[in-house]
N, C-alpha and C positions, 0 to 999 in steps of 0.2 A: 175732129180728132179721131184716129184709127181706134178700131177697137182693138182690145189686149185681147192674145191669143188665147183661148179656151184650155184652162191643164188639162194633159190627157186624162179620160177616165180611168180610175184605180179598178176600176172591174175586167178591164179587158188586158188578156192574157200581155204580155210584152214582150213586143218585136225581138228575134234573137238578133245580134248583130255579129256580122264577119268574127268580130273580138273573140267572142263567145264561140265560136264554131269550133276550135281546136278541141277541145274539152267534151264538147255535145260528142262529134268523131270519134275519140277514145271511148265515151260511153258506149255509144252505137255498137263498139265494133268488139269492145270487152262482152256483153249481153252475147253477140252474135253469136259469138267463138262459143262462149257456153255454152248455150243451146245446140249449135252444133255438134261440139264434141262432147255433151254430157257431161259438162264438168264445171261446178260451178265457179264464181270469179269470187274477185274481192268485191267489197259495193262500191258503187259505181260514186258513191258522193266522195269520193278520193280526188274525181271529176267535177262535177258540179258544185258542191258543198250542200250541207245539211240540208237547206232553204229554201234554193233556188227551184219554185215549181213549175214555173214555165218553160225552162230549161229543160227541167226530166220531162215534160207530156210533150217536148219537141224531140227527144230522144224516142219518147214513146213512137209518134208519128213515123218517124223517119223509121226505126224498127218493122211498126206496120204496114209502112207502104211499099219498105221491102218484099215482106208477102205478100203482098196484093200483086207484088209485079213480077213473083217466082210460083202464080197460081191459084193464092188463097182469095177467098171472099169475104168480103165483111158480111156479116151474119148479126151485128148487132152489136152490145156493150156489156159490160161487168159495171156495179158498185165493189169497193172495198172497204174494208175496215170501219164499217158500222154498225157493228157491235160491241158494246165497253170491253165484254171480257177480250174482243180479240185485240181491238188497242191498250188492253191491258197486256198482251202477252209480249206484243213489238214496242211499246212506249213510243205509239203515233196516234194520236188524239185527235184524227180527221179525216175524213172520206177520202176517199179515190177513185179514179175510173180508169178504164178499160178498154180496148178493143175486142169483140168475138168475131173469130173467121170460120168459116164451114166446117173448118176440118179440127175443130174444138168440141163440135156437137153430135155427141153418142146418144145413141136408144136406149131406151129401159133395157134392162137385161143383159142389154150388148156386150159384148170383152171390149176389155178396156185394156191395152197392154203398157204392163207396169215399168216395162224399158221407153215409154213415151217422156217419161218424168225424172226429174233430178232428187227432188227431195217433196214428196207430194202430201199432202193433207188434204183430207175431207171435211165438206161441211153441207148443213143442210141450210136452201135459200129457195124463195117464191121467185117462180119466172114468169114477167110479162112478154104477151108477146102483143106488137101492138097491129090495130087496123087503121089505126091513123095517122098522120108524119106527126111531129109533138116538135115543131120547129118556130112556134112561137115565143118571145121571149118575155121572163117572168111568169113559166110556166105554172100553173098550180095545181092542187090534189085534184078539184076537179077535172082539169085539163085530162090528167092521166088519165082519171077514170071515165071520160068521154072516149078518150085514145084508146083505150086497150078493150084489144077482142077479148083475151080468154088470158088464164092465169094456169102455170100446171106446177105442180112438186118437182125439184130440182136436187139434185147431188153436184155443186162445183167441184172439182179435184185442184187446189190451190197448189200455185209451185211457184218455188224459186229460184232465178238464175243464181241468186246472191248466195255464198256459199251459209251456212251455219243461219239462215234464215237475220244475218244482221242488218236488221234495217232502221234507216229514215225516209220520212217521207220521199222524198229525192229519188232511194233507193230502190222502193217498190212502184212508183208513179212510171220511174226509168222501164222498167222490168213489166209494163204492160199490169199494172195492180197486181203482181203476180198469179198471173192468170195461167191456169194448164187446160183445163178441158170442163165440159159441161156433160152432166145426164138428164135429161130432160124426160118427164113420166107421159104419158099417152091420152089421158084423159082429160080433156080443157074443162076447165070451169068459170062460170063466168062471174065480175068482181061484182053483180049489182047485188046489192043488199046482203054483202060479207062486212067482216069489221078484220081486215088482215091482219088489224096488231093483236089481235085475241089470238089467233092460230096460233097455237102449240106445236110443238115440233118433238119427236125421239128417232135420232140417229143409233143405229143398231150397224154391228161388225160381226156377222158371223152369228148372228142370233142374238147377240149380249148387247143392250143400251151401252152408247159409251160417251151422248151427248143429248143434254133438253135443254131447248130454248121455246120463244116463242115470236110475235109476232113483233111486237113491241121494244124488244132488243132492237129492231134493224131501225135508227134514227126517231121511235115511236111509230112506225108504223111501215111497212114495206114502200106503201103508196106515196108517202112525205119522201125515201130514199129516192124512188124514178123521178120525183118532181126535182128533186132535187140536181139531179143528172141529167135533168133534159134543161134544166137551166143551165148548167154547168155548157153542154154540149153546145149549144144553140152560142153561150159566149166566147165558145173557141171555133164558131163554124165548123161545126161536126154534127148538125141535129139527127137527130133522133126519127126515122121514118118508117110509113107504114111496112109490115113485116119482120118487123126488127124483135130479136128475142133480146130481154133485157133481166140479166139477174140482177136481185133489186139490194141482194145483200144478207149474212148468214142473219140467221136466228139464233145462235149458240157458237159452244166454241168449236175452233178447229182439231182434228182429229187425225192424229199423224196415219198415214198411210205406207204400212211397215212392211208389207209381202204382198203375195196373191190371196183373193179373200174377197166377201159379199159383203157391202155398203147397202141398208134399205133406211130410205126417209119414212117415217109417216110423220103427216102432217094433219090434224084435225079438220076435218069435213072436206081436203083438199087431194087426199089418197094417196098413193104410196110410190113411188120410184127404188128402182135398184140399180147402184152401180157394180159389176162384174168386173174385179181387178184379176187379170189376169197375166202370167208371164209372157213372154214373147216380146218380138218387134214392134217399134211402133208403125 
């Protein structure tokens, strides 16, 4: 007797099918146009609907690899939305990721020009950056922490294609996690014998605190968020490899970014980053 066909497995992302392309396209190309002309759209689940995640990280892809083929590099990954208070703020109650390309990744100090951005917020997140590929599946804490070289303080600048920040999951998965730009601090430090979820965090604007978190916000622990995402990655054939910066996810909440003005992270025992928002062109 034949054997009965094996169900697909429910962990693995689902084929788009022609059906489904019309809809992905209108995404595609609504996201684009924003980002182009600086102006944001409607959300995109008008397109896909609320749900559909497979659908928006193929929007996501196809948006990426647009760049990659008008210039940019991939440079590594984002987490999103694992911190309660900042799924508290959008009413989405589950990670996301990300693409980072070259031209994402600013120095300490650097200008950061505030005509890059549509509707921008700050936050403070730990960045790994790794020495080893992390393309095994069922990846765990330890994995990461064999993987990664060195750990530095980070300022993300989060943005949205989506106009009024309205989102579903759908919405911001479509939109790259709503991803704008990374500031990455200079000094590496290495994860042996740190407890990341302890790291405290005080985001300052201009001299004035205007955010505290800590380590333990980002999924319990920064290290559980990368493990997390390198599982993630490795089930959509996109692993995680060696040199890859990976921000693992805020520590607190986000912090609108209203004009030109100095963003500084500290982060305990992990040192200080500054983002320089400045006027001009991107």
């Amino acid at each position: 007797m034949s054997e009965h066909p094996k169900p697909e497995s429910p962990t693995r992302p689902r084929p788009v099918s022609a059906v489904s392309d019309r809809p992905i396209e209108a995404a595609v190309e609504s996201l684009t146009t924003a980002a182009a002309t600086r102006t944001p759209c409607a959300p995109v689940r008008q397109y896909l609907g609320a749900n559909d995640i497979d659908a928006a990280y193929e929007v996501q892809r196809r948006v990426a690899q647009a760049r990659v083929a008008a210039g940019a590099r991939r440079a590594g990954a984002k987490i999103g939305l694992t911190a309660p208070v900042v799924q508290q703020q959008f009413g989405v109650f589950q990670p996301d990721f990300g693409v980072l390309h070259d031209d994402m990744l600013y120095a300490h100090t650097g200008p950061l020009p505030l005509a890059r951005f549509l509707q921008p917020r700050a936050e403070g997140e730990i960045a790994f950056v790794l020495g080893r590929d992390l393309d095994r599946p069922g990846a765990s804490v330890a994995d990461v922490l064999r993987a990664t070289e060195f750990v530095l303080p980070a300022i993300e600048i989060v943005d949205s294609r989506i106009a009024g920040w309205d989102l579903a999951i759908t919405d911001t998965v479509a939109d790259n996690a709503s991803g704008g730009a990374v500031v990455l601090g200079t000094t590496p430090h290495p994860v042996t014998g740190r407890d990341l979820a302890r790291v405290g965090m005080t985001l300052r604007r201009d001299g004035e605190p205007v955010a505290h978190g800590a380590g333990h916000a980002c999924l319990g622990s920064p290290v559980v968020a990368v493990a997390w995402l390198a599982r993630e990655l490795v089930r959509r054939e996109q692993p995680l490899a060696a040199g890859d910066v990976v921000m693992s996810g805020a520590l607190g909440p986000m912090v609108p970014v209203t004009g030109p003005g100095r963003f500084r992270l500290e982060l305990d025992g992990l040192g200080e980053v500054e983002a320089v928002v400045e006027e001009g062109t991107k």
